[in-house]
N, C-alpha and C positions, 0 to 999 in steps of 0.2 A: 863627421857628417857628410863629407864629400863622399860620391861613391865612384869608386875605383873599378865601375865596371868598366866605362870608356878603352881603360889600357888594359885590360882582359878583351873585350871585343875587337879592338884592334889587333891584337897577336892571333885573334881567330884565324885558324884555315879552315878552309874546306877539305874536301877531297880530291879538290883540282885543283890546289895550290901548287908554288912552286917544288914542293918536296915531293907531292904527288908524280908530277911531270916526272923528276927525274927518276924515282922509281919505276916509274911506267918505261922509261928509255932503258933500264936496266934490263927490266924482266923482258922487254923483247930483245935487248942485244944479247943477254943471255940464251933464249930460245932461238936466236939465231946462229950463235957461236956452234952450233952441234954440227952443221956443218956446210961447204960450201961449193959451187963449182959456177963457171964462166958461163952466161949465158944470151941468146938474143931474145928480143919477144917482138910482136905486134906493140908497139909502144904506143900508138896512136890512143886503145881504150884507154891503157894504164893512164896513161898523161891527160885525158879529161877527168879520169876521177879523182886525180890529185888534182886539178883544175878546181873539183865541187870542192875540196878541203879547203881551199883560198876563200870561199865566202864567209867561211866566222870569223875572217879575219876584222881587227880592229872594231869589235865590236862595242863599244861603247855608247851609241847609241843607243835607238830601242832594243830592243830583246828579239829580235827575230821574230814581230808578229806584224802581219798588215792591218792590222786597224790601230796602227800608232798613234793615230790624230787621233782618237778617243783614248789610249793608256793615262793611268795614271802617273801624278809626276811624284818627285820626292814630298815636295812643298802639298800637294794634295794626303798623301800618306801622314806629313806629321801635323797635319789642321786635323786627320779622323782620328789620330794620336792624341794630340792635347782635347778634344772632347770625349774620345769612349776609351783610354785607358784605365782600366781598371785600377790599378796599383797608385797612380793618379788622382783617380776620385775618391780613390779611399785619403790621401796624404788632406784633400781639400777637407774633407769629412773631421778628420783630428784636428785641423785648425779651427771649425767649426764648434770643435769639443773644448779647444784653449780658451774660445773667446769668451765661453763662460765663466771661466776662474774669476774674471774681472768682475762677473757681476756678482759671483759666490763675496769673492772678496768685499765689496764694497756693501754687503748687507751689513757689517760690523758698524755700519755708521748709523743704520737705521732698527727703530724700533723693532719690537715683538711684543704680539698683541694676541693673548690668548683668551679665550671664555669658561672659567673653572665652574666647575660644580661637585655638591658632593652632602648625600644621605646618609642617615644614619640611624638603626630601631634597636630601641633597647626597650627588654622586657624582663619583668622585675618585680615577681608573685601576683598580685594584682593591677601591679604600675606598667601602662607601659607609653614609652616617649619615643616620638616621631620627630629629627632634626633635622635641616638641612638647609643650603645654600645655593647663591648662584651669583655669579658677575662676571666681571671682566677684568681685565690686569696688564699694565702696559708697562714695557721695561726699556731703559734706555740709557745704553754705554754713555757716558760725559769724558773718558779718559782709561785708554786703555794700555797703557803704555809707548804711546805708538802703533801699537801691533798692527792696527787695522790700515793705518797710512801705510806703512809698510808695504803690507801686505797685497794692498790694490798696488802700489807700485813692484813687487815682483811677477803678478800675473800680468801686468798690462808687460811687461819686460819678455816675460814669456808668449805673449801673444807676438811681440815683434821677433821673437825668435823662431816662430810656428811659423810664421808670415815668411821668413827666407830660408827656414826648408824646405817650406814647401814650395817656393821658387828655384830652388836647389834640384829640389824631385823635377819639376816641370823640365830644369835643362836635361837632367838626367835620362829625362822618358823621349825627349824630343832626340837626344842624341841614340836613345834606343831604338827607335825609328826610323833615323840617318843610317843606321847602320844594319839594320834587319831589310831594309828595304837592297840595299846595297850588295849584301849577303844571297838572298834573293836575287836579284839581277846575275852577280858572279855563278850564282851556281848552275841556276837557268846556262848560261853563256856555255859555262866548261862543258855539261849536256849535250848542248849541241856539238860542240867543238869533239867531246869526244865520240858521238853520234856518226860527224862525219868521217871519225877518223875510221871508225866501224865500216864503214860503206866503201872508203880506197882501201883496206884490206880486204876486205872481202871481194873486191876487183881482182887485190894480189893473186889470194886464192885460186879465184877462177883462170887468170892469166898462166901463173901457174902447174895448175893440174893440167893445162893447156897443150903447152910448151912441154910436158913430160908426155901426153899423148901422142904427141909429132915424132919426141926423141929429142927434141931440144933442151929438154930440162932433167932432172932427176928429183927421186921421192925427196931427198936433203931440202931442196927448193922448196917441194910441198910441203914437207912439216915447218920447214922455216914458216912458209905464208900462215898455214894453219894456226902454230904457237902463238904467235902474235894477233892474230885475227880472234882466238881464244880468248886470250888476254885480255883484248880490247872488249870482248863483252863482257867481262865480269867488272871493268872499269866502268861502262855503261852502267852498268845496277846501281854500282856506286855511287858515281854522278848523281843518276837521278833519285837515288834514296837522300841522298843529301840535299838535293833541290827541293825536296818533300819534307826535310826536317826544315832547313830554314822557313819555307813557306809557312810553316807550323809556329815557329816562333814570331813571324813577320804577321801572325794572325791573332799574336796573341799580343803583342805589342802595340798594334796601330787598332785591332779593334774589328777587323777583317780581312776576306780574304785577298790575297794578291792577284790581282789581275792581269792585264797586259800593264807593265812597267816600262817609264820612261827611262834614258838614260840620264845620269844628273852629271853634272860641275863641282868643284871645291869652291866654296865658301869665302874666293879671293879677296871678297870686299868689305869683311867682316875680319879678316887677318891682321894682326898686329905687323909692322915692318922689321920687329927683330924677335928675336927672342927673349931681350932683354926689356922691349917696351911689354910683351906679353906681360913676363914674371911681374912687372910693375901693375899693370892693368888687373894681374888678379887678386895682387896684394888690397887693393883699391876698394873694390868691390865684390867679391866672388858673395853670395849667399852663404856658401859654408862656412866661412870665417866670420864676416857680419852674425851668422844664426850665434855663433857661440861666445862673440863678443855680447850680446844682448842675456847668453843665459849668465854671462859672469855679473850682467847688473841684475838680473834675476836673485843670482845667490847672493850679491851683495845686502841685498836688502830683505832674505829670508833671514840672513845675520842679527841685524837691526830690528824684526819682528819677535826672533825666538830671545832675546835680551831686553824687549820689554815687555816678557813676565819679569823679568825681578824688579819692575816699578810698581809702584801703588800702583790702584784701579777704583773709580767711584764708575757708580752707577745709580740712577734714579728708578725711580719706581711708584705706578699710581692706579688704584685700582676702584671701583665700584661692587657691592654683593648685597644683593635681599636675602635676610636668613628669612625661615620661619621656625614654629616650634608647636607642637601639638601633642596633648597629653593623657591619657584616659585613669583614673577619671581627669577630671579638668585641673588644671591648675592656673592659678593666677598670671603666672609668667607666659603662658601662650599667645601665639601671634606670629606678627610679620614685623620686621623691621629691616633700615634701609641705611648701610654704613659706608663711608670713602674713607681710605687710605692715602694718602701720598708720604714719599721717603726719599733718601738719599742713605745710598751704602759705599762706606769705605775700606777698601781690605789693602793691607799692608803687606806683600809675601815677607815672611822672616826665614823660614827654612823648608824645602822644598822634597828634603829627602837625596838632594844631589841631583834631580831627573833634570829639570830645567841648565842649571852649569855644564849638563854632559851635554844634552843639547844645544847650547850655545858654542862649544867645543867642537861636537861634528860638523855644525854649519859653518863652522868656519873651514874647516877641513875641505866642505864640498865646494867653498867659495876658490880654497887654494888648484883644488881639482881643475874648476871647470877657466881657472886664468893658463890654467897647461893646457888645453883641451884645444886652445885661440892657435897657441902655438904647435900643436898635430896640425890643426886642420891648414894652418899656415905652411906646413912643410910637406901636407900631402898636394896641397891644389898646386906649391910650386914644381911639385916634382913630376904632376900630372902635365903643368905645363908643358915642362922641358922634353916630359915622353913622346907627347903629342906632337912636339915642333918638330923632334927627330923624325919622327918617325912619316914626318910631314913629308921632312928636305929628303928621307930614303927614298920615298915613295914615289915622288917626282923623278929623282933620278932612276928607278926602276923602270917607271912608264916610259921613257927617251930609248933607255937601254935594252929593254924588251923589245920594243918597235925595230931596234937598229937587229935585235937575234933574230926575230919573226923574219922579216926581209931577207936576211945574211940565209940564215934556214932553208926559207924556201925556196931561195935562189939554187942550195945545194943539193936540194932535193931534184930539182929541176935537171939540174948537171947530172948529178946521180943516175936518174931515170934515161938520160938520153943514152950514156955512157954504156949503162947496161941491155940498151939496145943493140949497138953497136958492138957489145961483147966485153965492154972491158971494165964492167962491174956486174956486182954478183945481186943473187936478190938479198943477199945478209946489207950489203950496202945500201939498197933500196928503203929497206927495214929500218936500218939505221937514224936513217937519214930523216924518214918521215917521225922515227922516235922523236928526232931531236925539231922537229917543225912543231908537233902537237905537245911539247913541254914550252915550247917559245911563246906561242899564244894560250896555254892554257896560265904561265906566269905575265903574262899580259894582262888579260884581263883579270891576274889577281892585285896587281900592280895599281891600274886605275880602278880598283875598288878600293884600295888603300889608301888612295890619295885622297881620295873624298870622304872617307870614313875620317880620316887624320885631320881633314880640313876641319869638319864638325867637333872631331875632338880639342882641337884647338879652341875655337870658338866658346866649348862648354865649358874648357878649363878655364878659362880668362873670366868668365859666368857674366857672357852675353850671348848663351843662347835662347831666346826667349821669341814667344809670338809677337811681339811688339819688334824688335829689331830683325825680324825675318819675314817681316811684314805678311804675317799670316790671314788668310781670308776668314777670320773666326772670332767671337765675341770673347774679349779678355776676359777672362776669372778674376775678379779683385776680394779677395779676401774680407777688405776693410772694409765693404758694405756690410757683412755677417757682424762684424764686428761694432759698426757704429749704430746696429739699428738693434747688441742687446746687452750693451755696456752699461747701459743705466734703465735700465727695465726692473722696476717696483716689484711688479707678477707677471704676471700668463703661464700659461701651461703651451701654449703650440707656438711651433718654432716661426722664425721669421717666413720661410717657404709655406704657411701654413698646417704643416704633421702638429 
């Protein structure tokens, strides 16, 4: 019952991940490799517009919008999440369906009260007789094997099991959320990043075709600028198709559309201090494991139901009925009269045809199932823990380590550029150089989307993530209200909400 998207959306890339980057640095040092010669340039433009490439740097923060003091935050995204996800409200909906079993169930304890009737014309040469009835009939189990204790005790068993899936789904949707929002922000981010990268090539370009006008450069130069500059727009489309797919997802998750987006933080304060208190912590409490312990007492006591058919069963029975009688011609016996009933019935099963012993035989079987089932979901949420811790500690150490290339990069980009002023670098160099600048930050910011993605994942694994400990601004869903107000409901037709 746990779901293992969490460690599927974590491995998620984009398109500007770190695999992206370095593709991206290949295919222009490949289109630069064709070939090369020494050159000078006016460096002053070149060098402000590698200047604009420094603004997406470390972007973690907003998203490149100026009305960030009105952007939505993470914490806003999953309060519209746990109200209008769909997949969500449907999970609340099936709990709302379990919580009937209990009162399906617990009918076994109470009467049934029918009103019979029934005519009947018989005609017969010159006779003919008019008969018929009417009353009422009440019946009522005294002893049923058990079945029916049972039986209200496997459904209420199942409603505690609905009860922490659907606590289960709630972390689940809430970390779908943490992380479409996330994905969102990353892809946004790389967009720009490669946006600007689009705008210093296409300075290259112009510098360039420049410098081969005067005689300072050659056509080599220019298709070098050009390849790359090519390149970088079909990275563009990329990017922003991807920015468009997430958003897509991020719409369908939280319930709308994304707006201007906050920058968010990991989850530091809600983090276990090892790895080893985590696995403990979800051993503890996770809802997935809880759900399935609860169906093993579910099965246990289908066991105990479907075995008391092979006990005796009495049941009582008491009824009222006016006949009448009317005859043509007349006869003596016509009229109304007015008779009561009362009884007691006893049946003995002796032999059943085998159906019930086969019965008793698979309930057990599904009791042994669902004691394995404790132990899956036991070895998925640990294993989910231990992805999500990893994948934590990588992720942190990637943000440190990225920040220290970004800087290292653009340092040598800087070098680079002055160098090839001066003559003693080429524009393959240049090229290079800025490849490996927009793969640094483009693994940047997929670095600290990692981290925060990870952080949540942790959180959901350990199965505390919830609107109570995340102290959500939104009215908690409690299940148990649906539950306490039609557990022991006699009749009605329309639901607690009114339908």
């Amino acid at each position: 019952m746990l779901s293992l998207e969490s460690d599927r959306r974590l491995e998620r890339r984009g398109p500007g991940g770190g695999d992206r980057g370095v593709i991206a640095a290949a295919v222009w040092t490949r289109a630069a490799r064709q070939g090369s010669r020494s050159e000078r340039a006016r460096g002053s433009a070149v060098s402000s517009a590698a200047k604009r490439v420094l603004a997406a740097l470390f972007l973690s923060g907003a998203v490149l919008c100026p009305a960030a003091a009105s952007a939505e935050t993470i914490f806003g995204a999953l309060v519209k999440a746990y109200q209008l996800n769909s997949t969500l409200n449907s999970e609340r909906a099936g709990v709302r369906v379990t919580d009937e079993g209990v009162a399906i169930a617990k009918s076994g304890y109470r009467p049934t009260i029918e009103g019979v009737g029934s005519v009947d014309y018989v005609s017969n040469n010159s006779t003919r007789i008019a008969t018929g009835s009417f009353g009422v009939e009440i019946r009522q189990m005294l002893f049923d094997g058990f079945q029916t204790r049972n039986d209200v005790a496997a459904a209420e068993a199942r409603v505690r099991a609905a009860q922490e899936s659907l606590r289960n789904a709630e972390q689940n949707t809430l970390f779908n959320a943490a992380s479409s929002y996330m994905d969102v922000i990353r892809d946004r981010q790389i967009a720009v990043l490669t946006e600007r990268n689009l705008e210093f090539l296409t300075e290259q370009v112009r510098a360039a075709r420049s410098r081969f006008e005067v005689g300072e450069g050659t056509r080599t130069d220019v298709a070098q600028a050009e390849a790359s500059r090519a390149q970088s727009v079909a990275l563009l489309s990329q990017a922003r198709a991807q920015a468009e797919a997430s958003a897509a997802i991020y719409r369908e998750t939280v319930g709308d559309d994304p707006g201007s987006l906050q920058g968010a933080s990991p989850l530091t304060k809600l983090l276990p201090g090892s790895l080893a208190a985590a696995i403990a912590q979800a051993d503890a409490g996770h809802p997935a494991i809880d759900a399935t312990q609860h169906l093993v007492d579910a099965a246990d006591f289908t066991v105990k139901s479907v075995e008391g058919a092979l006990l005796p069963q009495v049941s009582a029975s008491a009824g009222v009925a006016r006949s009448f009688r009317e005859s043509s011609p007349d006869s003596f016996s016509d009229g109304t009269s007015t008779s009561a009933t009362i009884g007691a019935t006893l049946s003995i099963p002796i032999y059943q045809g085998g159906r019930v012993s086969a019965q008793v035989r698979q309930s057990k079987e599904s009791l042994g199932q669902a004691r394995i089932e404790v132990d899956v979901s036991r070895d998925r949420v640990r294993a989910a823990v231990t992805s999500a811790w990893t994948q934590y500690q990588a992720a942190l150490e990637g943000v440190a380590a990225n920040r220290e290339v970004v800087a290292a990069a653009q340092l040598a980009l800087n070098g680079v550029i002055e160098e090839r002023n001066v003559g003693q670098r080429t524009t393959l160099d240049v090229l290079n150089a800025q490849a490996d600048v927009i793969t640094a930050q483009i693994n940047l910011v997929s670095s600290e989307r990692d981290a925060v993605v990870a952080s949540y994942a942790i959180v959901s694994a350990i199965g505390r993530l919830s609107a109570e400990r995340l102290r959500l601004r939104v009215a908690i869903h409690e299940p148990k209200e649906h539950y306490e107000a039609v557990k022991d409901k006699w009749i009605g037709l329309r639901t607690p909400d009114g339908r």
